[in-house]
Backbone as JSON, one array per atom type, in Angstrom:
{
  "sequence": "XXXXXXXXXXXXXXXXXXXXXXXXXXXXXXXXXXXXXXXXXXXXXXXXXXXXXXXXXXXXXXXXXXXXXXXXXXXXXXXXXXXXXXXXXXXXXXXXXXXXXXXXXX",
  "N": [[132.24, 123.42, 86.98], [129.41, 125.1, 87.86], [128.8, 126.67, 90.51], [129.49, 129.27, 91.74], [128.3, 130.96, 89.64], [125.53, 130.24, 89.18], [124.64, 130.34, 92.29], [125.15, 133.36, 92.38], [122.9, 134.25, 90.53], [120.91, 133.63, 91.71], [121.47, 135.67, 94.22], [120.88, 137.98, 93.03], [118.59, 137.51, 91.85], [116.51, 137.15, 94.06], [117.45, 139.56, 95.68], [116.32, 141.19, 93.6], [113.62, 141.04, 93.83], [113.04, 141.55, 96.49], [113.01, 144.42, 96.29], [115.83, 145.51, 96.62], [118.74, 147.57, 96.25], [121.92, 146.63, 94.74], [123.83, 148.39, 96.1], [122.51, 148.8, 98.54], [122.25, 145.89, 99.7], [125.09, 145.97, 99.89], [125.87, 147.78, 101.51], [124.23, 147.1, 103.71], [125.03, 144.54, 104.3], [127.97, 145.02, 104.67], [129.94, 145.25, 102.78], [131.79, 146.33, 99.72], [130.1, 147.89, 96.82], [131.3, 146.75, 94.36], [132.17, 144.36, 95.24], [129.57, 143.19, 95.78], [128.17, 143.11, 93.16], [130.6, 141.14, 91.83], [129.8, 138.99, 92.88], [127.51, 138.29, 92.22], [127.78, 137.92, 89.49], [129.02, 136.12, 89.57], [131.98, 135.73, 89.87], [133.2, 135.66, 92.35], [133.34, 134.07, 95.26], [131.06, 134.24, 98.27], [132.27, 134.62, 101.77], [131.85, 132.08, 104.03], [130.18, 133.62, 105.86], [129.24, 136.16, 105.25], [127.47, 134.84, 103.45], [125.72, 134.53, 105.15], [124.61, 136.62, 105.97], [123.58, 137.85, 103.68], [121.69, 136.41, 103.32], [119.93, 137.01, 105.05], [119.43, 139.44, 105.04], [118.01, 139.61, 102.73], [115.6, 137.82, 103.48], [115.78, 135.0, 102.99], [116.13, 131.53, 103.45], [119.12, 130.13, 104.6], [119.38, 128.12, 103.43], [117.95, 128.54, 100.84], [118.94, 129.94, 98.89], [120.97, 128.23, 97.57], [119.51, 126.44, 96.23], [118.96, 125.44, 92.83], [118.11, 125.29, 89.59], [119.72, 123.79, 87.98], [120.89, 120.34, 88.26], [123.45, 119.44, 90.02], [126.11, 117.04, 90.88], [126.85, 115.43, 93.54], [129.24, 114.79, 94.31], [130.5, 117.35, 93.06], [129.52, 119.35, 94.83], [131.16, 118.66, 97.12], [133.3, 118.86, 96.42], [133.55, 121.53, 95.51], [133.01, 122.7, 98.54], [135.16, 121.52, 99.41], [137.19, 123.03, 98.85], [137.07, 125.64, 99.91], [136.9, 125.13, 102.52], [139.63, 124.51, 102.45], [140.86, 127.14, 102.32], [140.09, 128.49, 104.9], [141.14, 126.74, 106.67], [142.79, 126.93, 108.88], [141.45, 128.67, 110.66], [139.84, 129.38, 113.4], [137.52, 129.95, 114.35], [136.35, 130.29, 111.9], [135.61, 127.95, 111.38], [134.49, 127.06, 112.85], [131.74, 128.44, 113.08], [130.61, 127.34, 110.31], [130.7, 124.54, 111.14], [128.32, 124.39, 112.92], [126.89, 125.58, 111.63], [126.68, 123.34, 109.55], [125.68, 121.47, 111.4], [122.88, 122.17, 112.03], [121.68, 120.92, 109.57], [120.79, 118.38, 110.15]],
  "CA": [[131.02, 123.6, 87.76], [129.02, 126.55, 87.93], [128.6, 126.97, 91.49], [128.99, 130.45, 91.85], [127.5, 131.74, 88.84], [124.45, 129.68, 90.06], [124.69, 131.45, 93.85], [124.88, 134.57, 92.04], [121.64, 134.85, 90.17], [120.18, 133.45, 93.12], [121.51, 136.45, 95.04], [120.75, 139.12, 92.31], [116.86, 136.94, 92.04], [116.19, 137.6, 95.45], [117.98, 140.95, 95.89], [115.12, 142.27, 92.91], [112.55, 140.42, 94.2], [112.74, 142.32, 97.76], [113.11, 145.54, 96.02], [117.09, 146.41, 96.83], [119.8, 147.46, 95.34], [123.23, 145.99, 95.16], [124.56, 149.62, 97.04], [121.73, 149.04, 99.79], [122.57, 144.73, 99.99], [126.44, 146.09, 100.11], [125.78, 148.29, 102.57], [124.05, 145.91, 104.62], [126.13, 143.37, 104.99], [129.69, 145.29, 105.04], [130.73, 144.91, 101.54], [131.7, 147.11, 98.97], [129.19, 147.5, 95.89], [131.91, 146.16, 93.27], [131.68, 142.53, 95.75], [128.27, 142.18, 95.15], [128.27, 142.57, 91.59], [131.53, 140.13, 91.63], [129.69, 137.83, 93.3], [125.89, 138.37, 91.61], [127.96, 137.38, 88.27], [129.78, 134.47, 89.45], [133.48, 135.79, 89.73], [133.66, 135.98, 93.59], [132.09, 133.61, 96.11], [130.83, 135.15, 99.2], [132.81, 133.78, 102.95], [130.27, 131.73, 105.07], [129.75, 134.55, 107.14], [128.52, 136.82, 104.28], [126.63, 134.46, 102.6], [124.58, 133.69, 106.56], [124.39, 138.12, 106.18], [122.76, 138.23, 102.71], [120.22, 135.24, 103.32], [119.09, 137.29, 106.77], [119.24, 140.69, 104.88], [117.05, 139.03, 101.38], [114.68, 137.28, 104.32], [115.57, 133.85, 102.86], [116.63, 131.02, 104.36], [120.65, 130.09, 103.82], [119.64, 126.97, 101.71], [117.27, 128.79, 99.27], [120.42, 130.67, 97.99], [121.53, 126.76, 96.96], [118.33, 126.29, 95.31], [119.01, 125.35, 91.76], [116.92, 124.64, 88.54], [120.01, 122.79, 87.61], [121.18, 119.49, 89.64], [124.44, 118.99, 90.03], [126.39, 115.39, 91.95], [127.41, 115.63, 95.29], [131.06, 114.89, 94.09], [130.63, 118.48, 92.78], [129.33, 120.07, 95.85], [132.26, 118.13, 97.83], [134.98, 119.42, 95.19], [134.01, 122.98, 96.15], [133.15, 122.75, 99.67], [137.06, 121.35, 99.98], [138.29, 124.2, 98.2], [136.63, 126.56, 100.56], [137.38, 124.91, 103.71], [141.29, 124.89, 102.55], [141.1, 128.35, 102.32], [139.92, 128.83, 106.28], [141.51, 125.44, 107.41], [143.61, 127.43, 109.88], [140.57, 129.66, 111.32], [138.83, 128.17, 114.35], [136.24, 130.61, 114.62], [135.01, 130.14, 110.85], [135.25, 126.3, 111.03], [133.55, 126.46, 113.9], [130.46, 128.87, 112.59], [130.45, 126.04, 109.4], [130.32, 122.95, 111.97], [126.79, 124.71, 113.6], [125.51, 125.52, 110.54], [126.33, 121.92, 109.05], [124.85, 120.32, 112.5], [121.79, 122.79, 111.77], [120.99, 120.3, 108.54], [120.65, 116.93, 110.38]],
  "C": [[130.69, 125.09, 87.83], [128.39, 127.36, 89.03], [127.94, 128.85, 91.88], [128.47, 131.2, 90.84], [125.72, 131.44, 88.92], [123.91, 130.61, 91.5], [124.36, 133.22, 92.89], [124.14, 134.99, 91.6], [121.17, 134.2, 91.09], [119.94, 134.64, 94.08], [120.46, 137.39, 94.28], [118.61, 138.77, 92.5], [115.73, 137.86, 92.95], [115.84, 139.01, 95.94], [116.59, 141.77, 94.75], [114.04, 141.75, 93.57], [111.84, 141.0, 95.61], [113.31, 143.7, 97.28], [114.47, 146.28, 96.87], [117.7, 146.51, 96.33], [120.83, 147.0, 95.72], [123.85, 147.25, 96.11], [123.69, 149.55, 98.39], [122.15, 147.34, 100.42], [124.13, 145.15, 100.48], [126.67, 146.71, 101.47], [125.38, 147.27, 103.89], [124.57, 144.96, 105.63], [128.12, 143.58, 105.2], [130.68, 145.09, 104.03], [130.73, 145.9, 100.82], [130.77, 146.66, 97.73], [129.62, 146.38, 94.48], [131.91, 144.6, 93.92], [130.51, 142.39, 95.46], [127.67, 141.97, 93.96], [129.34, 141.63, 91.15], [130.72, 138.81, 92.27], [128.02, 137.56, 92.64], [126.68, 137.58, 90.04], [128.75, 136.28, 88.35], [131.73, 134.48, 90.04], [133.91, 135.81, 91.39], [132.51, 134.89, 94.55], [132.32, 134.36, 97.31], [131.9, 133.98, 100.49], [131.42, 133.16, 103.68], [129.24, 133.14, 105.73], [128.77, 135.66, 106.35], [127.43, 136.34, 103.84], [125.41, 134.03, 103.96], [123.7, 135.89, 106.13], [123.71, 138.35, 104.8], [121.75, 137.32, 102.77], [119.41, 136.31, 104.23], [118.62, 138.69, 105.83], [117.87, 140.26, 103.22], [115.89, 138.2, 102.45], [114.44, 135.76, 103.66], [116.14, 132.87, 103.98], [118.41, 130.64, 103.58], [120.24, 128.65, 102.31], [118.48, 127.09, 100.77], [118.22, 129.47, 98.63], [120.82, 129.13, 97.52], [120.31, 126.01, 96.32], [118.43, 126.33, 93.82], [118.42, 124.92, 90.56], [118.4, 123.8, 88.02], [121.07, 122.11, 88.54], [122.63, 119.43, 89.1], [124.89, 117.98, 91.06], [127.17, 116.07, 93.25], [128.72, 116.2, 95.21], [131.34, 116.53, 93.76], [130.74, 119.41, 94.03], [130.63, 119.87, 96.73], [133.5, 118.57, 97.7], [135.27, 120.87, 96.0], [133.69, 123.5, 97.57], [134.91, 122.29, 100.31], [137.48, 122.45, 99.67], [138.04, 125.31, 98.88], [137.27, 126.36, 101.74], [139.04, 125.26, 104.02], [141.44, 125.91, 102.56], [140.85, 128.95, 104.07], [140.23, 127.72, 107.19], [142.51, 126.22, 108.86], [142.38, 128.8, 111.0], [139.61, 129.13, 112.52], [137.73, 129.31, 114.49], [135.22, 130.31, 113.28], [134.42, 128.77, 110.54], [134.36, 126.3, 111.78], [131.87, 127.05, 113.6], [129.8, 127.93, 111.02], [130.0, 125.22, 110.3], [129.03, 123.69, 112.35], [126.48, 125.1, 112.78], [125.4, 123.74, 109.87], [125.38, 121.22, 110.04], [123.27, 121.09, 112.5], [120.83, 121.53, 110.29], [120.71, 119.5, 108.54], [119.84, 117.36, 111.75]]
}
């Protein structure tokens, strides 16, 4: 799946589209410049919390960054939403900023 290489010209899209650079988006949101070119090309996905801080700082909304010209199955989305969660399964503050954005989509 090509999740984050997907997310990442999404970011980069955006990021030209509102006239910034990756050193002014980095700045921004608290990242160094080499993360947002790791994550503009696919090799790094962003943490929830980042990816709520580059939607706000690009003036989109979080689910036009998941806006894709190509569809992929749920089962996909599901695959790498597990693989994320296992990575902060022990964090109650980030599960918990996930659960109010998920209850934000119903």
């Amino acid at each position: 799946m090509q999740l984050k290489k997907e997310l990442g010209k999404n970011i980069q899209k955006y990021r030209k589209l509102n006239k910034i650079t990756q050193e002014k988006l980095a700045e921004a949101v608290g990242l160094e410049i080499n993360s947002i070119s790791s994550i503009e090309t696919g090799k790094y996905f962003p943490s929830p919390d980042n990816l709520v801080k580059i939607a706000t700082v690009l003036n989109i909304s979080l689910s036009e960054l998941f806006e894709f010209n190509e569809e992929y199955s749920c089962e996909d989305y599901l695959t790498e939403i597990n693989k994320k969660i296992n990575l902060i399964k022990n964090d109650k503050t980030k599960l918990s900023a996930i659960n109010s954005f998920i209850k934000t989509l119903y």
